[in-house]
SELOTOR-962879 format. One record per residue: residue in three letters; x, y, z of N, C-alpha, C, CB in turn. Coordinates in steps of 0.1 Angstrom, whole numbers, plus 5000, padded with zeros to 4 digits. Glycine has a CB too. Layout:
 residu   nX   nY   nZ  caX  caY  caZ   cX   cY   cZ  cbX  cbY  cbZ
    ALA    X    Y    Z    X    Y    Z    X    Y    Z    X    Y    Z
...
END
This chain:
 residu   nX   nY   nZ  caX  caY  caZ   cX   cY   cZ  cbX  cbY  cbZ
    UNK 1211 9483 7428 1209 9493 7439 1212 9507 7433 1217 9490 7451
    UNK 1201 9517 7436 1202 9530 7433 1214 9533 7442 1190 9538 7436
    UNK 1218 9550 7439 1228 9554 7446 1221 9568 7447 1242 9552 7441
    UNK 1222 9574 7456 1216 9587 7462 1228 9598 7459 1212 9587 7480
    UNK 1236 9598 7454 1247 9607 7449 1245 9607 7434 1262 9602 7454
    UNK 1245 9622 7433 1246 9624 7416 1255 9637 7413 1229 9627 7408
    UNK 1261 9635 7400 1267 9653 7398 1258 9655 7381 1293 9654 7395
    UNK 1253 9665 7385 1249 9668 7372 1257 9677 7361 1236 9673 7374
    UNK 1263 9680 7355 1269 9690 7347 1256 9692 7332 1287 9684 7342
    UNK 1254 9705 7330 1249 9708 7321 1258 9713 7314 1240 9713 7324
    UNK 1258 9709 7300 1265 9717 7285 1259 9727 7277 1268 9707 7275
    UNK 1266 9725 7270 1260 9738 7260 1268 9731 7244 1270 9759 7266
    UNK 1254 9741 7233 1264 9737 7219 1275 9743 7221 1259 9740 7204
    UNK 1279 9753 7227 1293 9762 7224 1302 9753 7228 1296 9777 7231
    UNK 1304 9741 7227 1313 9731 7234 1316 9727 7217 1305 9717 7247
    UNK 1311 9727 7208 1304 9723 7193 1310 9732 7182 1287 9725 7192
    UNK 1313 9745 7187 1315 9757 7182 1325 9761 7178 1311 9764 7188
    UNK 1337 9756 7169 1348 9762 7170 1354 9775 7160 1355 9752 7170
    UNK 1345 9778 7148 1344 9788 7139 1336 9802 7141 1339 9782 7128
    UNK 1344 9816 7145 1329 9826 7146 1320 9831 7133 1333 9841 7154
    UNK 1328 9823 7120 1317 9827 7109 1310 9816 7111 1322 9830 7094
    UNK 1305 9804 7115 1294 9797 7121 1287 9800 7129 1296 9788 7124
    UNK 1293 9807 7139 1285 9810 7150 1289 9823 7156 1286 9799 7159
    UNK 1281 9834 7151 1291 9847 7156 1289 9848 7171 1288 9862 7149
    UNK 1283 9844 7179 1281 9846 7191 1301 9843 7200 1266 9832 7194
    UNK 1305 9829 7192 1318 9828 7200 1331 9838 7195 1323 9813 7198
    UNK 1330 9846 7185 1335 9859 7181 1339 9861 7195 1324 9869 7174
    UNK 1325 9869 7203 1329 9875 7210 1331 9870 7222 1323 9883 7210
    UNK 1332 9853 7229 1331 9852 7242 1335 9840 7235 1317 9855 7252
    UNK 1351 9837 7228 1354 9821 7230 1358 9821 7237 1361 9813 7223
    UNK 1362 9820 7254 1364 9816 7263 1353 9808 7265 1367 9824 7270
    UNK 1342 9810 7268 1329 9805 7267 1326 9788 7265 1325 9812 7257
    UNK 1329 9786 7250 1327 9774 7248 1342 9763 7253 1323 9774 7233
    UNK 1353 9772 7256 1368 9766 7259 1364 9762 7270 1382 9774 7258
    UNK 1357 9772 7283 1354 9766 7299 1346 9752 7297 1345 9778 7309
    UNK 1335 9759 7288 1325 9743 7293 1326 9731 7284 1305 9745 7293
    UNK 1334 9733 7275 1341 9716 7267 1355 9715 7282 1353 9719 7242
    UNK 1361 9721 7287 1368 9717 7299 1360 9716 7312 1378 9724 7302
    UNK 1349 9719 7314 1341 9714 7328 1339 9700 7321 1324 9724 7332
    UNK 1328 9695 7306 1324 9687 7302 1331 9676 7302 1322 9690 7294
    UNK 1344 9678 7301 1359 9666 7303 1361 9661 7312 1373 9669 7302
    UNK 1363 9671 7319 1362 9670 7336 1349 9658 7341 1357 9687 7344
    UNK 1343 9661 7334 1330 9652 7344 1331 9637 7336 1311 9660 7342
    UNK 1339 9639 7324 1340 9628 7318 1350 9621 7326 1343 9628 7305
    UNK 1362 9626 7330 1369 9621 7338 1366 9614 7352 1375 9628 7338
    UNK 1355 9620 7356 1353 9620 7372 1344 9607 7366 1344 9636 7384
    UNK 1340 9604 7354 1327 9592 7357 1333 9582 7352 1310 9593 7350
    UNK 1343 9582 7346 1355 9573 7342 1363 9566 7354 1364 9580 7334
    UNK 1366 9573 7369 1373 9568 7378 1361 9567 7390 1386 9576 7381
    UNK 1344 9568 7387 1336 9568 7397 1332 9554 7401 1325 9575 7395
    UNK 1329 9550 7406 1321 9534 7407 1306 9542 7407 1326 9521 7426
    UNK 1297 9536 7398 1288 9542 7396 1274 9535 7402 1290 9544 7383
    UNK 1277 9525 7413 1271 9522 7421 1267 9531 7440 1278 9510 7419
    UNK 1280 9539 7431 1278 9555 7448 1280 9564 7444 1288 9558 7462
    UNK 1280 9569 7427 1277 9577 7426 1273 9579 7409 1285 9583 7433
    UNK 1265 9586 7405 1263 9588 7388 1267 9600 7384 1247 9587 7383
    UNK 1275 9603 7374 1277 9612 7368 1273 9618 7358 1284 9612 7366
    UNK 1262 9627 7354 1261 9628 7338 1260 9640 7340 1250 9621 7328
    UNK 1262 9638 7324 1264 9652 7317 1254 9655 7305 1279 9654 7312
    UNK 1246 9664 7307 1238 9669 7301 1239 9677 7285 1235 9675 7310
    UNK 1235 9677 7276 1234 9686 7265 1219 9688 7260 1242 9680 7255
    UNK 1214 9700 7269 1197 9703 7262 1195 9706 7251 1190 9713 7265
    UNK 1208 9711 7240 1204 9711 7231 1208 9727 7225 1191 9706 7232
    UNK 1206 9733 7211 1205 9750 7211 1189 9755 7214 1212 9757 7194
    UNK 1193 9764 7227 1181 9767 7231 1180 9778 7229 1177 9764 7242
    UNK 1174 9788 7228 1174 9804 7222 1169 9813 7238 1159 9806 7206
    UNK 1176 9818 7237 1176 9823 7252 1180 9840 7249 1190 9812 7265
    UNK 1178 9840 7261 1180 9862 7260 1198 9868 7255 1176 9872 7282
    UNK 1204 9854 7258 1217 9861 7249 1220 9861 7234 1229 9854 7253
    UNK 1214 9853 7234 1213 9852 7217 1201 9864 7213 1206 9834 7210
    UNK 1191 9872 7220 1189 9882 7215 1198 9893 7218 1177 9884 7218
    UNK 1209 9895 7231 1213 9906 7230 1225 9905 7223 1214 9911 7241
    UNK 1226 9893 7214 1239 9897 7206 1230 9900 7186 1254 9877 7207
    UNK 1219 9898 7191 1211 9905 7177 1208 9893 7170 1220 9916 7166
    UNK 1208 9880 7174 1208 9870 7166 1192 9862 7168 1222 9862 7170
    UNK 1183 9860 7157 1172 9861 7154 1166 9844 7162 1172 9865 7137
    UNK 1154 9839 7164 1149 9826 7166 1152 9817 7155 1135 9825 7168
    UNK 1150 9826 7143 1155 9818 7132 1170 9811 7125 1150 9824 7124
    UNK 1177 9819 7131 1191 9814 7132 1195 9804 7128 1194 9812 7142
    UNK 1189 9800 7139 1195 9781 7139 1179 9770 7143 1211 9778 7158
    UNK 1178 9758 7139 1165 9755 7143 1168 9749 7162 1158 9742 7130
    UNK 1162 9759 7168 1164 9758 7182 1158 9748 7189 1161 9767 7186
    UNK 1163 9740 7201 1153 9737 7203 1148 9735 7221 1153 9727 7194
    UNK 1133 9728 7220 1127 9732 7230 1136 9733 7247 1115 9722 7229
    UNK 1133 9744 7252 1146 9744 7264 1137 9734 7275 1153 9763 7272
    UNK 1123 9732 7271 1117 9724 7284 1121 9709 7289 1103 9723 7280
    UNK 1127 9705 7275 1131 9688 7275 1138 9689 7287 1142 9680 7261
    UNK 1149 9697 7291 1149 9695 7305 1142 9693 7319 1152 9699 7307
    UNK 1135 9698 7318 1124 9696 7326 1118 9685 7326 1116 9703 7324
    UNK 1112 9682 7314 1105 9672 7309 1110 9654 7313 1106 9676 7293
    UNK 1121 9656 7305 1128 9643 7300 1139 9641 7315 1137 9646 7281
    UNK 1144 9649 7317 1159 9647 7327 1154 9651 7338 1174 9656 7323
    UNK 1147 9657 7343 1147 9660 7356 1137 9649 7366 1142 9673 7355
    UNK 1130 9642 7361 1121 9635 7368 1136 9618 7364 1100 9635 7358
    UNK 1140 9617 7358 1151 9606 7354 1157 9607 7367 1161 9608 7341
    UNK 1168 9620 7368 1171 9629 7375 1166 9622 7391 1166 9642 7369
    UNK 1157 9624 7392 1150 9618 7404 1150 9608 7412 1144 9616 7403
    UNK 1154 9596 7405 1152 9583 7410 1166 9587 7417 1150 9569 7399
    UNK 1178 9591 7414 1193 9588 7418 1192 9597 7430 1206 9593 7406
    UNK 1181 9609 7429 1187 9621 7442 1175 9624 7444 1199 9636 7439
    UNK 1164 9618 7457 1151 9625 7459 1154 9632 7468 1140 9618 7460
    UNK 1161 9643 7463 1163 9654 7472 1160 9670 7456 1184 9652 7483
    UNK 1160 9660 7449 1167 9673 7437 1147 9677 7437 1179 9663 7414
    UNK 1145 9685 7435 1131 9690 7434 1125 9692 7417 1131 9704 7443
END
């Protein structure tokens, strides 16, 4: 039996990130990747004590997607090999679906 309750948490690589000569972006905003590796835990926790028959927990990682912060910190497409930010859309959101047909 499906269950109509879901929590979705979305991640980020900066969960991944713990050097700013790898990644100068956490230079300036390691708080950043410290909040969402502790949201990420958190939900590990919550799906560890869930019965997952009322409710599903997941947690998401789209991947490094190149987005407008990584241009305003000057940092190029070529960077890193990025990738597509649509797989969410694509791949998880219609999955996504079956648990909560409310999620659009």
């Amino acid at each position: 039996m499906l269950t109509s309750q879901a929590i979705l948490n979305i991640s980020t690589q900066a969960i991944h990130q713990y050097h700013p000569e790898h990644m100068p972006i956490i230079a300036d905003r390691p708080d950043y990747g410290m909040t969402k590796m502790a949201g990420t835990l958190a939900m590990q926790y919550i799906a560890q004590d869930s019965n997952p028959d009322e409710v599903q927990v997941i947690s998401y990682h789209p991947g490094s997607t190149y987005t407008e912060s990584w241009q305003r910190f000057g940092i190029s497409e070529d960077f890193l090999p990025f990738d597509d930010g649509k797989l969410f859309t694509i791949m998880v959101l219609p999955w996504l679906k079956c648990f909560s047909p409310t999620i659009r």
